[in-house]
PyMOL CGO cylinders between C-alpha atoms (Angstrom):
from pymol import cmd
from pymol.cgo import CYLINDER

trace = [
    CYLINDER, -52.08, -296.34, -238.50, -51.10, -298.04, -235.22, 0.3, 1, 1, 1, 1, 1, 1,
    CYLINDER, -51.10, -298.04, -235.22, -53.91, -300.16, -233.59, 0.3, 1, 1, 1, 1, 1, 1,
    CYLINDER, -53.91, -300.16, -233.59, -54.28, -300.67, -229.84, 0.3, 1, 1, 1, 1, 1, 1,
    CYLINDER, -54.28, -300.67, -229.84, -56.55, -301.61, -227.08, 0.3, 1, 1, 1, 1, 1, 1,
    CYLINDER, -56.55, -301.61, -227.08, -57.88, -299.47, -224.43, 0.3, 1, 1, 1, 1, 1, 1,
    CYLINDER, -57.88, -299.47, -224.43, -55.83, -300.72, -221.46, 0.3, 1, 1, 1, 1, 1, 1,
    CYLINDER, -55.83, -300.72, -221.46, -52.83, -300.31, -224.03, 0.3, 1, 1, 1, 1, 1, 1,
    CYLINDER, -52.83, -300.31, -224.03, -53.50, -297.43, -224.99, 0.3, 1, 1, 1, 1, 1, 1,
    CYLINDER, -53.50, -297.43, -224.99, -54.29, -296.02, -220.82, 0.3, 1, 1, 1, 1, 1, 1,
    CYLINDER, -54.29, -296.02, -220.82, -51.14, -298.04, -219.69, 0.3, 1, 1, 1, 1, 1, 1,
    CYLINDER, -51.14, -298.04, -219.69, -48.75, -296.12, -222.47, 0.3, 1, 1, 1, 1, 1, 1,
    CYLINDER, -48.75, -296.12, -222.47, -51.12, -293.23, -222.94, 0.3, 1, 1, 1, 1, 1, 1,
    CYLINDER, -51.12, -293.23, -222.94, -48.18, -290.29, -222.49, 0.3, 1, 1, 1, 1, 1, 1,
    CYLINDER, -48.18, -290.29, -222.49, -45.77, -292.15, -225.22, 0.3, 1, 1, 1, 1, 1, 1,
    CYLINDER, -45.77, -292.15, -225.22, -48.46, -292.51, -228.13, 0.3, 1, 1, 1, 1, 1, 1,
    CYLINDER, -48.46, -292.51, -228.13, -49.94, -289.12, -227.76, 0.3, 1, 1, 1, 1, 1, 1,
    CYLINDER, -49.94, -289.12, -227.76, -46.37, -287.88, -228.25, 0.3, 1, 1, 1, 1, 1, 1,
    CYLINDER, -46.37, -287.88, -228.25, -46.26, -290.18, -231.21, 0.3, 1, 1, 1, 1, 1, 1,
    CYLINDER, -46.26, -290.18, -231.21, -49.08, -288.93, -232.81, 0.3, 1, 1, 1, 1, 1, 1,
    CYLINDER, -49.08, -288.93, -232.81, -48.15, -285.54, -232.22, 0.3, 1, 1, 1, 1, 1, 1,
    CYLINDER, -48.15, -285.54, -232.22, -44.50, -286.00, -233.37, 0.3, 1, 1, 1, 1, 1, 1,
    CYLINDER, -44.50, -286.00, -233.37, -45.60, -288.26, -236.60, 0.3, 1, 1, 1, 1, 1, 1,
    CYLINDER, -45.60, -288.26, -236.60, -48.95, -287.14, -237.52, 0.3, 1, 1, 1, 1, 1, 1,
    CYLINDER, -48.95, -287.14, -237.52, -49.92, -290.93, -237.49, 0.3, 1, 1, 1, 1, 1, 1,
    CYLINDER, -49.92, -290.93, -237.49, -53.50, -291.83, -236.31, 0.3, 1, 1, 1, 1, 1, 1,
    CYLINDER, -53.50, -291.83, -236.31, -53.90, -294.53, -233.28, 0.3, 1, 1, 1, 1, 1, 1,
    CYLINDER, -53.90, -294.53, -233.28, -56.96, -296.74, -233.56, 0.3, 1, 1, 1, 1, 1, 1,
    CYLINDER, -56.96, -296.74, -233.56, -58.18, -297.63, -229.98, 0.3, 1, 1, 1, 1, 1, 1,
    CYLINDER, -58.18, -297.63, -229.98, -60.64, -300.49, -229.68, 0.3, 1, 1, 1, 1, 1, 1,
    CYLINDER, -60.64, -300.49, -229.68, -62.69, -301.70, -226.92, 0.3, 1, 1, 1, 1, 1, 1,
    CYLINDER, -62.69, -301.70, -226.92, -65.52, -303.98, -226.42, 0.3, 1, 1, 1, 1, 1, 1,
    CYLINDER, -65.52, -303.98, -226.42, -67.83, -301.13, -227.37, 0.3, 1, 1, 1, 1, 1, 1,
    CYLINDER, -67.83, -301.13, -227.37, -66.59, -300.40, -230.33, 0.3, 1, 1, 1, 1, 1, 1,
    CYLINDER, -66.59, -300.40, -230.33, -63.21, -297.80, -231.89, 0.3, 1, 1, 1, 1, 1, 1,
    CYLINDER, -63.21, -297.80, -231.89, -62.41, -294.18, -231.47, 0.3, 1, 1, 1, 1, 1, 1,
    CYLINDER, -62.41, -294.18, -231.47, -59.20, -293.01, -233.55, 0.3, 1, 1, 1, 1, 1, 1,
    CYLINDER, -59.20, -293.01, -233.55, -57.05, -290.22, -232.13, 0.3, 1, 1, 1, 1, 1, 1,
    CYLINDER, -57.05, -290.22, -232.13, -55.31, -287.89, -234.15, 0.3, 1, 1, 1, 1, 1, 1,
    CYLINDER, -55.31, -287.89, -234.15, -52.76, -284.91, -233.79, 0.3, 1, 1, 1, 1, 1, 1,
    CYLINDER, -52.76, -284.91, -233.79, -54.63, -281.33, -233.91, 0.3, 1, 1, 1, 1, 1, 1,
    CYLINDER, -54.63, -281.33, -233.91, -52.34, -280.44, -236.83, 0.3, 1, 1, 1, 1, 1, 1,
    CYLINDER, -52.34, -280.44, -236.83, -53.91, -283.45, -239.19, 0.3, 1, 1, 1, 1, 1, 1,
    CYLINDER, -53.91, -283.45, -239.19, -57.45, -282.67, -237.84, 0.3, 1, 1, 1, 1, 1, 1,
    CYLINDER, -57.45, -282.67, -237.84, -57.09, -278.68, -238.69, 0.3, 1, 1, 1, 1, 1, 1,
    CYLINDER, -57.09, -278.68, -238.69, -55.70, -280.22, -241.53, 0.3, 1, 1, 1, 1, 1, 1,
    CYLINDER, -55.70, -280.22, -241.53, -58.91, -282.50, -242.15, 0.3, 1, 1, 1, 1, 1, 1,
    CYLINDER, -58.91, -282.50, -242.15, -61.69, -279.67, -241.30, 0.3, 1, 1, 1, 1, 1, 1,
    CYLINDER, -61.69, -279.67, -241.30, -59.66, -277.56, -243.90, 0.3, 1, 1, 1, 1, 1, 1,
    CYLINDER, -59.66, -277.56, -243.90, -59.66, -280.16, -246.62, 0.3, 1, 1, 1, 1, 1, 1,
    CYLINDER, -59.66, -280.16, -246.62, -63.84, -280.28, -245.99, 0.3, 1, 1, 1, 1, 1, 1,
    CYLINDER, -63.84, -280.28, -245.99, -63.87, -276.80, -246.02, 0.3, 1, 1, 1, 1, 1, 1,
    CYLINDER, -63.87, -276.80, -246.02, -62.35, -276.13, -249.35, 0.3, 1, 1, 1, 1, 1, 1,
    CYLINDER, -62.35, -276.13, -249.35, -64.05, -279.23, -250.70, 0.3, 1, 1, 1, 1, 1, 1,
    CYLINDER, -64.05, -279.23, -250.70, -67.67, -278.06, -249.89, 0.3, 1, 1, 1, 1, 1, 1,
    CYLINDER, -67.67, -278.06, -249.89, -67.11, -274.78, -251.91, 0.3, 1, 1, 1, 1, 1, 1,
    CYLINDER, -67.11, -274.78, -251.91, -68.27, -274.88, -255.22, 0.3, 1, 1, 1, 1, 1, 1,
    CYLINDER, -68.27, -274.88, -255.22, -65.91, -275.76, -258.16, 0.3, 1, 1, 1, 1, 1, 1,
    CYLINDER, -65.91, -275.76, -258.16, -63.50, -275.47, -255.76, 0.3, 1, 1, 1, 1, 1, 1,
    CYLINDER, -63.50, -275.47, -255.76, -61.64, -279.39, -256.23, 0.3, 1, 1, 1, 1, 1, 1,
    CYLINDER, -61.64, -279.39, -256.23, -61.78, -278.74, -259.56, 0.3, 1, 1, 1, 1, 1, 1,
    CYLINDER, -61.78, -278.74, -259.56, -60.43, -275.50, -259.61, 0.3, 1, 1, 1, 1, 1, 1,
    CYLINDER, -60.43, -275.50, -259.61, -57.51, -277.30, -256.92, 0.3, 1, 1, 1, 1, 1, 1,
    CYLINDER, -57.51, -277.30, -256.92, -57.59, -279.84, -259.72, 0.3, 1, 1, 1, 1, 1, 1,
    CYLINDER, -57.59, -279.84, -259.72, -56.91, -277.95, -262.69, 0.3, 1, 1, 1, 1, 1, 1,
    CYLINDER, -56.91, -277.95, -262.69, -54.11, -275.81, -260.75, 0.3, 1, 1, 1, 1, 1, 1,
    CYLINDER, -54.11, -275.81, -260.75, -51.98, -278.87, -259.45, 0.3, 1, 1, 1, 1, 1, 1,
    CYLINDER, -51.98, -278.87, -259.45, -52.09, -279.53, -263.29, 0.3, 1, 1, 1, 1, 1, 1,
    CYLINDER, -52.09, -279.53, -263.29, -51.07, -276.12, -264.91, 0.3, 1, 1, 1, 1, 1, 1,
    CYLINDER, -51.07, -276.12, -264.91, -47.75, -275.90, -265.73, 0.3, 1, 1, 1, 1, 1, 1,
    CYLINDER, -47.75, -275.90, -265.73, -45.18, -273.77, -264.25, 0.3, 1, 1, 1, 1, 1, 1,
    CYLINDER, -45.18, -273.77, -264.25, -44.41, -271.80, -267.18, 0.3, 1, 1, 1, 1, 1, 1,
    CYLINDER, -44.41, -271.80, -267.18, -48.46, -270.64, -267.52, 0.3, 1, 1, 1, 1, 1, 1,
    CYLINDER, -48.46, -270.64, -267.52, -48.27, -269.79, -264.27, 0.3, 1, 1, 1, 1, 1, 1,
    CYLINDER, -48.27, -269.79, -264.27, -49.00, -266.08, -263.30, 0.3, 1, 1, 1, 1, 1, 1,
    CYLINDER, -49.00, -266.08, -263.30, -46.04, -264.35, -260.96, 0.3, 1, 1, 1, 1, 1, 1,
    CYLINDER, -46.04, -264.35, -260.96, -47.86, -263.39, -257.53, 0.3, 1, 1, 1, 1, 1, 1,
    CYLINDER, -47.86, -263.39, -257.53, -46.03, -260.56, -257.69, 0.3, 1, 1, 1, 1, 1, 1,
    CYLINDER, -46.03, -260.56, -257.69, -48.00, -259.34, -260.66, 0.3, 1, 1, 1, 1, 1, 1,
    CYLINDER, -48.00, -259.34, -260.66, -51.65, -260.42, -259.26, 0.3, 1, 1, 1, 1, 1, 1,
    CYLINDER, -51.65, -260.42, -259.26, -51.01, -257.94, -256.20, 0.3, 1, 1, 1, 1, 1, 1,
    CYLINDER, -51.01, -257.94, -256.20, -49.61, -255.31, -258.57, 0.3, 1, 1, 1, 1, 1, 1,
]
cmd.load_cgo(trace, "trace")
């Protein structure tokens, strides 16, 4: 995550956005008031969608258990939609 000031960040404020956008890397911008973070839309869609599938019930476990199954007792897709 890059770190930066707020008159760093407004003085080079066209290059980092195109960073973040380009690398999906977060830029934390302090000031005397405290830190924001700014972040691509594609890893925030990709945050509110991680909550979102998180919040349903049995859901991360049922992630969990998948990411765990082997291939080979794995059901074709082709044969769910048949």
């Amino acid at each position: 995550m890059v770190t930066t000031t707020a008159t760093n960040f407004r003085r080079n404020l066209f290059g980092m956005l195109e960073q973040t956008i380009a690398y999906n890397e977060p830029i934390t911008v302090s000031s005397k008031n405290g830190n924001v973070v700014v972040l691509s839309e594609e890893e925030y869609d990709n945050m509110m969608e991680t909550l979102y599938l998180t919040s349903i019930p049995g859901m991360e476990q049922s992630i969990i258990e998948g990411k765990n199954t082997p291939v080979e007792d794995c059901i074709p897709v082709s044969e769910i939609l048949s």
